[in-house]
C-alpha positions in Angstrom: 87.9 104.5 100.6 90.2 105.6 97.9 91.2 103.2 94.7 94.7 104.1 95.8 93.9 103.8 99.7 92.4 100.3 98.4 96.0 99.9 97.1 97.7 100.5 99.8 96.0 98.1 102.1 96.8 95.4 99.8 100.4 96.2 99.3 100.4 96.4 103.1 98.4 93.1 103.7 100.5 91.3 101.4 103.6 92.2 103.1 102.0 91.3 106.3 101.4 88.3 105.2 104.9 87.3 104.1 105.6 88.9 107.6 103.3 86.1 109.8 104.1 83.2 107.0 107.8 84.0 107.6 107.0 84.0 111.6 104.8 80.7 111.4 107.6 78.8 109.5 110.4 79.8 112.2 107.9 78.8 114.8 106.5 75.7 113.5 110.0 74.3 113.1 111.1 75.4 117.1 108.3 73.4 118.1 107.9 69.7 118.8 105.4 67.8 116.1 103.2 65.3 117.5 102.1 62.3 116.0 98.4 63.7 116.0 100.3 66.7 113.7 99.7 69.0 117.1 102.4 71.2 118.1 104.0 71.9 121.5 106.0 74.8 122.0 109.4 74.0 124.4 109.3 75.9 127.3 112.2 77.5 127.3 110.7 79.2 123.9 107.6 79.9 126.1 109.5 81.8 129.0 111.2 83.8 126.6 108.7 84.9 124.6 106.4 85.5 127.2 109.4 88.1 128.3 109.2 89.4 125.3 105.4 90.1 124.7 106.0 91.7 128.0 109.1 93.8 127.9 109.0 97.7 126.2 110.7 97.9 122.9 113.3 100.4 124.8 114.1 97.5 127.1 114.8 95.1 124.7 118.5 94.1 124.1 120.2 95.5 121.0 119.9 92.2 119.5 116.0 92.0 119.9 115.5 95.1 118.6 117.3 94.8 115.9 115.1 91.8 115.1 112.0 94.5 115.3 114.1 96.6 112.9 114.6 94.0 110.2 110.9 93.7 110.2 109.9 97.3 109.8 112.2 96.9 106.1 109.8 94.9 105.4 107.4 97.9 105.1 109.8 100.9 105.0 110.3 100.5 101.1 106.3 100.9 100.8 106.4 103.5 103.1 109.5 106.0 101.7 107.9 105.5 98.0 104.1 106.9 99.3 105.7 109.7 101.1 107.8 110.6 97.5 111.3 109.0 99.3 113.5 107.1 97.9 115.0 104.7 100.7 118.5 105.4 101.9 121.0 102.7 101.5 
């Protein structure tokens, strides 16, 4: 692997990261803490979620996938600048 492939996976990684920290936090503070510090999901959040790992992106209403799109911006900026872009406003 490249020095600049090697670059590129950590630029990716970190924004992954700040992706799944971003996700734990909203998660963490939908679920119910425990005195033992364990968590417990509601149900409802259980149901729809398990819809959602479930249902095809084309499927999903236009809010949930415009919740998929804000997180591809996440990466897009990375992306446009490798493939000599600049990103469109």
């Amino acid at each position: 692997m490249s020095a600049t492939d090697r670059d590129l996976v950590e630029a990716l990684a970190g924004i992954e990261h700040e992706r799944w920290a971003h996700w734990q936090a909203y998660l963490h503070a939908q679920c119910l803490k425990m005195e033992d510090g364990g968590l417990v999901i509601p149900k409802e959040l259980v149901r729809r979620w398990e819809r959602l790992i479930s249902t095809p992106y084309a499927e999903l209403t236009e809010q949930e996938q415009q919740s998929d799109r804000d997180q591809v911006h996440r990466y897009l900026p990375l992306i446009l600048q490798l493939l000599g872009r600049a990103p469109r406003v």
